[in-house]
Legacy VTK file of the C-alpha trace (Angstrom):
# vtk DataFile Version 3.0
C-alpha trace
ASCII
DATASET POLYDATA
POINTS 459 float
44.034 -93.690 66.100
41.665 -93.002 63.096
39.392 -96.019 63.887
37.449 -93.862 66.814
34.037 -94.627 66.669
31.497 -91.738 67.081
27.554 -90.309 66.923
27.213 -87.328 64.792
24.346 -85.696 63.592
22.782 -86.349 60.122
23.749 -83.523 58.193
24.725 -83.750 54.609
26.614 -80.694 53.136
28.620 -79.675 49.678
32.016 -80.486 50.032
34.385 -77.779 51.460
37.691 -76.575 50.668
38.649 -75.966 54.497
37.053 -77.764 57.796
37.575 -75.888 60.844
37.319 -79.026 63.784
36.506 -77.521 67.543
37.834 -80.247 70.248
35.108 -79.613 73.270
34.718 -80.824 76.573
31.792 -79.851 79.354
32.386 -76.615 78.188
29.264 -75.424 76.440
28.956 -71.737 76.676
32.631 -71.367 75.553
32.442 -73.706 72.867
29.370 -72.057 71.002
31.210 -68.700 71.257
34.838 -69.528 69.642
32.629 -71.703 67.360
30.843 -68.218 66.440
34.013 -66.018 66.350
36.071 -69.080 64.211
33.079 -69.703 61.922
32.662 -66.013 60.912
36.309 -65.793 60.898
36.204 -68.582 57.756
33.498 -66.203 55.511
34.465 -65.696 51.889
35.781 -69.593 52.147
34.197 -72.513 50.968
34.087 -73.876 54.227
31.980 -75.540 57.239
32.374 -76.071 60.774
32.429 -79.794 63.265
32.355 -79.806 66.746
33.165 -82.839 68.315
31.844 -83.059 71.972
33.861 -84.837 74.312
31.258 -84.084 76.997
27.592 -84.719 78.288
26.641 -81.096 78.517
24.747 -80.275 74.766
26.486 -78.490 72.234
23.728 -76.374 70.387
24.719 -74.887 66.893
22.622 -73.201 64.100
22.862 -75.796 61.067
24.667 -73.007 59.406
26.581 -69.655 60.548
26.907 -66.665 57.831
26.353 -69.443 55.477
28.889 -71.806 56.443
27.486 -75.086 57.494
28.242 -76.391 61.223
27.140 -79.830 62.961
27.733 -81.372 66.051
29.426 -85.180 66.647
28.707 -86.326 69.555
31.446 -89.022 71.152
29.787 -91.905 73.123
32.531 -91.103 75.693
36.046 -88.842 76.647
38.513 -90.246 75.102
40.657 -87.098 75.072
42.263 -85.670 72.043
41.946 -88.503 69.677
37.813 -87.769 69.610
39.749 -85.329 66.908
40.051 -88.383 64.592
36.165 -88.328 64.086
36.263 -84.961 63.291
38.823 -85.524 60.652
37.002 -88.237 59.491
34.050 -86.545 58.941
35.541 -83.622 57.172
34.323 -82.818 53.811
37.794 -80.020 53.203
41.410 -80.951 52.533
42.703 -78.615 54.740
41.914 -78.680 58.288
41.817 -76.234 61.198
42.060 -78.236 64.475
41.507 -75.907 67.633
40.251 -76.010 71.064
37.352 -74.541 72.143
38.863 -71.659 73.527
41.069 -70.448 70.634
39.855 -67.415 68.234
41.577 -67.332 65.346
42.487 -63.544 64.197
40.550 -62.611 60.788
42.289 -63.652 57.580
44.053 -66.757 59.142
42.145 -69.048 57.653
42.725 -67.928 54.388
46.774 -67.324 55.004
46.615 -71.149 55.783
44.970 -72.354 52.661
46.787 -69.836 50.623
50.141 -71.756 52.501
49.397 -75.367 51.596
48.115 -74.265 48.455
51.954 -72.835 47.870
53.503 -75.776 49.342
52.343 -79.579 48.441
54.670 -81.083 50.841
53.917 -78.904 53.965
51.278 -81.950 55.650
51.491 -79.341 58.944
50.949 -75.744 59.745
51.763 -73.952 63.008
49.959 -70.969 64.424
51.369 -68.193 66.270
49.466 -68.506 69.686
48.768 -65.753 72.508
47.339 -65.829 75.449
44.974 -63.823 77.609
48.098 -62.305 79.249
49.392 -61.238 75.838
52.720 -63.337 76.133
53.185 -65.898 72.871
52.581 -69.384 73.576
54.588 -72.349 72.035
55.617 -76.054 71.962
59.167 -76.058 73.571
60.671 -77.730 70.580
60.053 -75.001 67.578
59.477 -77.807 65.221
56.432 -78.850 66.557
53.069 -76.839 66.235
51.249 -75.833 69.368
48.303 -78.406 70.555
45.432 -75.336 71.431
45.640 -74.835 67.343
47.211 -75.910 64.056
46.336 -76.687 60.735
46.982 -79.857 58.634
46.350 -80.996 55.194
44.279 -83.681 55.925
45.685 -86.539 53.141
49.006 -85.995 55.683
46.968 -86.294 58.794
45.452 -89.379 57.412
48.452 -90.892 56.276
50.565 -90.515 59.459
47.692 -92.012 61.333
45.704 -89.258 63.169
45.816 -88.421 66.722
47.096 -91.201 69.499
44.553 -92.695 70.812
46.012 -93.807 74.134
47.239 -89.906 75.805
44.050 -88.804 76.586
45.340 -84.918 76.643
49.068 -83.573 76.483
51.852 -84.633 74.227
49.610 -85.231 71.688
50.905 -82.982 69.406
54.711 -84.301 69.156
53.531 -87.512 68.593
51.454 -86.322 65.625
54.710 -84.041 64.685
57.269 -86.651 64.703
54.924 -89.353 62.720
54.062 -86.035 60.148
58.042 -86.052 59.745
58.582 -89.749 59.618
56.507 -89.935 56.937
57.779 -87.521 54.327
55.685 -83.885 55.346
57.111 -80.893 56.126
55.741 -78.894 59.247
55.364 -75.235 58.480
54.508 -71.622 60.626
52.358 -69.181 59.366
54.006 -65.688 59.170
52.830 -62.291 59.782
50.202 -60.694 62.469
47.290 -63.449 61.914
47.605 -65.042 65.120
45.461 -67.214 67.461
44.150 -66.303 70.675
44.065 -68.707 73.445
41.610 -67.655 76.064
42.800 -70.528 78.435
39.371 -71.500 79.769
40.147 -72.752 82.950
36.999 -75.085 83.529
37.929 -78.737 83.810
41.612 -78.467 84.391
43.350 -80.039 87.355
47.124 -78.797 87.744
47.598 -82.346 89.236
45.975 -84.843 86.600
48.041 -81.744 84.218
51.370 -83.061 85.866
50.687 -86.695 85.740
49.740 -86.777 82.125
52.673 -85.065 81.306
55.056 -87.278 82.937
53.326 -90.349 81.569
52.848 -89.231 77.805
56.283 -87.926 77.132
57.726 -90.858 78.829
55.694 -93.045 76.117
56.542 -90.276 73.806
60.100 -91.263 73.989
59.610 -94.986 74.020
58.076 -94.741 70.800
59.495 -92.220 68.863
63.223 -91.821 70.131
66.452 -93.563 68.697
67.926 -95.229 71.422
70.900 -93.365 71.974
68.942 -90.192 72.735
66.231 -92.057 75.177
67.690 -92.215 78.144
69.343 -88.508 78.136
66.050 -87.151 77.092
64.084 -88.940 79.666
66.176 -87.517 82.848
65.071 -83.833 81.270
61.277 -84.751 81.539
61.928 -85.725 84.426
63.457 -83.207 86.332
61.333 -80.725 84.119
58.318 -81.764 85.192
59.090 -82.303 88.953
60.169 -78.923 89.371
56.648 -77.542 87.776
55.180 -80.018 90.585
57.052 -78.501 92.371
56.492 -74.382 91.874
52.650 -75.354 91.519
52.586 -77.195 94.768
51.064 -80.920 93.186
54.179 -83.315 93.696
51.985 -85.973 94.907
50.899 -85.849 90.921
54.231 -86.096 89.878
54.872 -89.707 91.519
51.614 -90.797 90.295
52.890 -89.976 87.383
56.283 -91.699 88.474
54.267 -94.603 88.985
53.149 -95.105 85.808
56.422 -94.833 84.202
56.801 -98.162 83.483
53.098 -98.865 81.733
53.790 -96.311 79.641
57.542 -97.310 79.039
56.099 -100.713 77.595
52.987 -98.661 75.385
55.905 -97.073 74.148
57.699 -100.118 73.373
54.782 -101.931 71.698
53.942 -99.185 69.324
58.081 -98.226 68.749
58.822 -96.744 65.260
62.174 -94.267 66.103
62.281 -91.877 64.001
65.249 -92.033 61.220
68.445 -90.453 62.655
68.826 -87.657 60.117
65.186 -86.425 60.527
65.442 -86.731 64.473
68.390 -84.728 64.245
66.794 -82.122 62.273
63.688 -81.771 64.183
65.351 -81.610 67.226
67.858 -79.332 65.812
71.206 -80.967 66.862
72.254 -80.828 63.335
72.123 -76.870 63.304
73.785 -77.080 66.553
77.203 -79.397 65.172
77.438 -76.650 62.818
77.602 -74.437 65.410
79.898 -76.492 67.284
82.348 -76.713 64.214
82.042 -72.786 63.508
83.083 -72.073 66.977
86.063 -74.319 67.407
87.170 -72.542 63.843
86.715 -69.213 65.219
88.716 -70.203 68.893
85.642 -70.549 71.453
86.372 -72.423 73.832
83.542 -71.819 76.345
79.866 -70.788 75.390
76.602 -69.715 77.219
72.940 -71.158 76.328
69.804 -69.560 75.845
67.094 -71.254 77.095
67.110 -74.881 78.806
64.269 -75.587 75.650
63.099 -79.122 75.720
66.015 -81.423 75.845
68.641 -79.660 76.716
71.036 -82.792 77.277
71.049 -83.869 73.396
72.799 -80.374 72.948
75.103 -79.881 75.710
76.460 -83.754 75.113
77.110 -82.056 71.414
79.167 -78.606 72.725
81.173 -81.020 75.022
82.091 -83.260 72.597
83.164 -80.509 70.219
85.451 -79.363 73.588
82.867 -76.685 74.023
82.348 -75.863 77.805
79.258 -74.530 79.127
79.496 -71.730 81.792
75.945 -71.671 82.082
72.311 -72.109 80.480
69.772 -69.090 81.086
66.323 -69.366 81.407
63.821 -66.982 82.364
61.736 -69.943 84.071
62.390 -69.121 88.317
61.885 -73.048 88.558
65.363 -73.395 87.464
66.401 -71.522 90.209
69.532 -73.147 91.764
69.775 -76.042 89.524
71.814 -77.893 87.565
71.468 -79.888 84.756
74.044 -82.470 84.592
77.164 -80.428 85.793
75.891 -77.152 84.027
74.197 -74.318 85.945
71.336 -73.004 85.000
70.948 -69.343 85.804
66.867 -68.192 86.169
67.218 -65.077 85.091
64.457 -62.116 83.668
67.736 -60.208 83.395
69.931 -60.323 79.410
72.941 -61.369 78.151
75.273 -58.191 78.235
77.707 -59.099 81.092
78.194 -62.676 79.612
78.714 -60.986 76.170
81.215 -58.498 77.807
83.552 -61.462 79.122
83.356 -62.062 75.308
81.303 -65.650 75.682
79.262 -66.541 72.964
75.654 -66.987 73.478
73.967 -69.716 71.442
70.255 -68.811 70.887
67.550 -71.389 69.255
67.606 -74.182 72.149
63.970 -73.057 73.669
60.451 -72.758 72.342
60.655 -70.180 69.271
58.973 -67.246 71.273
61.782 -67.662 73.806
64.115 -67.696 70.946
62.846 -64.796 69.313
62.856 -62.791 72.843
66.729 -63.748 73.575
67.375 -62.940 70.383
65.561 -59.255 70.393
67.795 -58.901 74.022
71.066 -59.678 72.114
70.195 -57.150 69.387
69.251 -54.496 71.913
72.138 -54.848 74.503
74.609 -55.262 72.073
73.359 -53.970 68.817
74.308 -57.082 66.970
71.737 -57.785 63.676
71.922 -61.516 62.385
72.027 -61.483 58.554
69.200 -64.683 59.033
67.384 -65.714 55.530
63.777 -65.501 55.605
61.491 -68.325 56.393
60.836 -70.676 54.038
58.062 -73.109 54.034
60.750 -75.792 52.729
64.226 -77.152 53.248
66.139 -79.733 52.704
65.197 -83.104 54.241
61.514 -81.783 54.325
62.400 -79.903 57.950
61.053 -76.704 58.310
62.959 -74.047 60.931
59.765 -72.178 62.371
59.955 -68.848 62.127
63.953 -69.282 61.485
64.205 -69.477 65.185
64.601 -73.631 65.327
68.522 -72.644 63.780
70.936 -72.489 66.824
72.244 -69.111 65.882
75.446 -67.683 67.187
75.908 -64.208 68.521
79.057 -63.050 68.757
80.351 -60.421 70.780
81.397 -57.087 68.414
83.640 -55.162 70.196
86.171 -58.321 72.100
88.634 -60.771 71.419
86.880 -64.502 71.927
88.596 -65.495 75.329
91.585 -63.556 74.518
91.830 -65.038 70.959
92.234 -62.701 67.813
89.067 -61.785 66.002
89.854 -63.290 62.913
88.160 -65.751 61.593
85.181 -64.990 63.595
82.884 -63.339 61.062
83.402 -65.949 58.472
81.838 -68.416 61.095
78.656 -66.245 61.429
78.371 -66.337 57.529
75.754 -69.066 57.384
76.352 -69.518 54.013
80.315 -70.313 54.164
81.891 -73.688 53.720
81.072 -76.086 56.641
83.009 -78.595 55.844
85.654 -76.874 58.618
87.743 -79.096 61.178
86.345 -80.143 64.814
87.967 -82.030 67.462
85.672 -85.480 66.692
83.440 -86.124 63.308
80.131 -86.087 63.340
79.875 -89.974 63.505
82.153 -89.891 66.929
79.229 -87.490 67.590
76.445 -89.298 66.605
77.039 -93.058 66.697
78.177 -93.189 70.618
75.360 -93.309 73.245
74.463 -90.595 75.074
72.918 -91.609 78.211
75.982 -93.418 79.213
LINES 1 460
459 0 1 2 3 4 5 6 7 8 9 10 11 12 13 14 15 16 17 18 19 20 21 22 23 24 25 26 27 28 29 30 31 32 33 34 35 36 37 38 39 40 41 42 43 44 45 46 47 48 49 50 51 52 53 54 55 56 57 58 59 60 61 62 63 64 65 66 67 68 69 70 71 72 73 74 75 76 77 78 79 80 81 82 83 84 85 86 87 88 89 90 91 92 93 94 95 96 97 98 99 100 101 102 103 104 105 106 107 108 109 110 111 112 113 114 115 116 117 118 119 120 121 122 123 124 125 126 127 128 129 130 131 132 133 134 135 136 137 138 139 140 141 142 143 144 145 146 147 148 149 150 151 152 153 154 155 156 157 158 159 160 161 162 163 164 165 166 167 168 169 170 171 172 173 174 175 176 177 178 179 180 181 182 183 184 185 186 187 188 189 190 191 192 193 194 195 196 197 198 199 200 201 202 203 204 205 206 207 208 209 210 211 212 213 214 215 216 217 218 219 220 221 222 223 224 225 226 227 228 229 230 231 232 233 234 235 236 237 238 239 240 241 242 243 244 245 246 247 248 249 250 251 252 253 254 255 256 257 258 259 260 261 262 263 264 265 266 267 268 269 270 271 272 273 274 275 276 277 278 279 280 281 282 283 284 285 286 287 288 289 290 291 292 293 294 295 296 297 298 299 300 301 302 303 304 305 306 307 308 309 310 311 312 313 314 315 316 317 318 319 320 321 322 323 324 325 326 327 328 329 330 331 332 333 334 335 336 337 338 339 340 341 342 343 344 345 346 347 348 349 350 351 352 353 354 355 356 357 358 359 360 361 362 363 364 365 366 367 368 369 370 371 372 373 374 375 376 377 378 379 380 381 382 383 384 385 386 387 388 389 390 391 392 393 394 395 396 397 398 399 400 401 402 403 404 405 406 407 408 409 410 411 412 413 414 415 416 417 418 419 420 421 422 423 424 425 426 427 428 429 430 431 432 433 434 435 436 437 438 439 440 441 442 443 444 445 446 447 448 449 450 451 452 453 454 455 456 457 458
């Protein structure tokens, strides 16, 4: 992890308050010019700039832009996204600014994220709000973790967690830095407002196929390491599917049984380097302890049968919750066509760019906080405008209990209830007691959360 070796440049500079690190690969021309945008972008802060260069082609950078110094490490080889650990290393600021070399941070983020940690010692993490070229939001599908392209970090936290894996090469990277940020004590925040990043999405270097394989490879290690055991094996059968339908749509299933193949190897990695994560934070950042209190809230107010939305990154940990609470699911919707016609476990999934009205007019609830927290945000913004329902949701805050952070207040399952109909022919009452999130929780459910938690789930 943090032992990577690396060449950099002699260049001595005053320490700085915030180190913006660009991740490069054989991608000169785009590197100097986010390097250019991001640098200027950091003016007014005591601040300097490392690229670390992954590549052979030359990085060439001014020993100072506007001011702010910049220098070049050069790594001996590719070794993927832990070359980051040299760049964290090297930094002279406490808080960092990690990005790819085609993100372009908007003007003023930099200074919203030291003006964050500064408010909040325990935050050790800081997502971004990410767009693309396409102007759709980009995210990790579990809300709790920050997106890879760009994040910040305090870099004690970073330290102390261990830096970047040094055995993914690219992809998954970033929950394994996530869950180790949480396992050891730090809080993972989101940064608020319009200051966003842009992600460009430099296509130079990428192979859909090699994309596939890594993916099936590092979040089967991902699981190995990081999961407690009675959530492995459910888990695993959602990357798994997940990723051979993308192999699918994009036409590169050969990749996906390479990436079959090394299922195993990377089983054992996992296994070698396993720390699970303690039950109570797993269950936070994976949100399946917002999702009991769901559960318990909607046998109180008489549901009996529910709709999801968004399949969201492991969508069997939650639907083995709702049917343990006696919750049925009619269906999960997703606006992903490569769940067209499929199933996951007995429950359909519906791909749909369509909303939620007709499953609100049979009077269905519709739990919303499952997916990636632009997805959330979007199915939420449909409820509100097909059935002009307002949740009464808290602000963000950049701390909670149990040092879990819900980005952007979207990582809450949130129910939305329909206004205007009985809840499969039961009365109303009762019902808008359960959406008070601040009401007693302590209701009854048909098992306890032990019966819900201690049993394994793969079985």
């Amino acid at each position: 992890m943090l032992r990577t070796e690396a060449m950099a440049n002699t260049h001595t500079t005053t320490p700085a308050k915030v180190t913006a690190i660009v991740l490069t690969c054989n991608r000169p021309t785009r590197c100097v010019d986010s390097v250019w945008h991001n640098t200027l972008a950091m003016q007014g802060l005591e601040a300097e700039t490392i690229v670390v260069n992954n590549g052979v082609e030359t990085v060439s950078l001014p020993p100072a832009i506007a001011g702010i110094p910049c220098r070049v490490i050069q790594m001996p080889a590719n070794i993927g996204a832990a070359a980051r650990n040299a760049g964290i290393r090297a930094a002279t600021g406490e808080i960092l600014l990690v990005l790819d070399d085609d993100a372009y941070m908007d003007p003023l983020l930099a200074r919203k994220a030291v003006d964050a940690f500064s408010a909040n010692p325990g935050m050790g993490a800081l997502a971004f709000s990410v767009r693309n070229g396409k102007e759709e939001d980009e995210a990790c599908l579990l809300p709790s973790v920050f997106h890879g392209c760009a994040c910040g970090f305090r870099k004690s936290a970073i330290v102390q967690a261990g830096g970047y894996p040094d055995d993914y090469l690219y992809y998954g990277e970033e929950y394994d830095v996530a869950f180790r940020l949480y396992g050891a004590g730090y809080s993972i925040g989101c940064l608020p407002g319009p200051h966003r990043v842009r992600h460009v999405r430099d296509q130079g270097g990428r192979n859909t196929a090699r994309i596939i394989q890594l993916l099936v490879q590092n979040n089967t290690k991902l699981l190995w390491t990081h999961f407690p055991k009675q959530f492995l094996w459910a888990a695993f059968r959602n990357v798994l599917q997940r990723y051979r339908l993308v192999a699918g749509r994009e036409n590169v299933l050969p990749a996906y049984l390479r990436g079959l193949r090394s299922v195993p190897s990377a089983m054992l990695r996992g296994m070698l380097r396993r720390k699970p994560m303690d039950r109570n934070i797993f269950r936070s950042v994976v949100a399946l302890d917002k999702m009991e209190l769901s559960c318990r809230r909607l046998w109180s107010a008489g549901a009996r049968e529910v709709v999801v939305c968004g399949v969201g990154k492991f969508p069997s940990l939650w639907l083995a919750m709702l049917k343990r609470y006696g919750l049925r699911v009619r269906a999960i919707l997703d606006a992903n066509a490569c769940w067209r016609a499929q199933c996951i476990g007995e429950v359909p999934v519906v791909a749909t760019q369509m909303g939620v009205a007709a499953w609100l007019e049979v009077g269905l609830p519709c739990l919303v906080g499952t997916a990636s927290a632009p997805e959330n945000e979007r199915w939420r913004d449909r409820l509100m405008t097909e059935h002009d329902y307002s949740p009464a949701l808290p602000e963000a805050e950049f701390s909670s209990a149990g040092g879990i952070i819900d980005l952007l207040d979207l990582c809450r399952t949130s129910e939305f209830w329909p206004k205007r109909r009985a809840i499969q022919s039961r009365p109303r009452r009762g019902i808008w007691s359960a959406l008070d999130l601040h009401s007693d929780d302590s209701v009854e459910s048909p098992v306890s959360g032990d019966a819900v938690y201690g049993r394994n789930q793969h079985r």
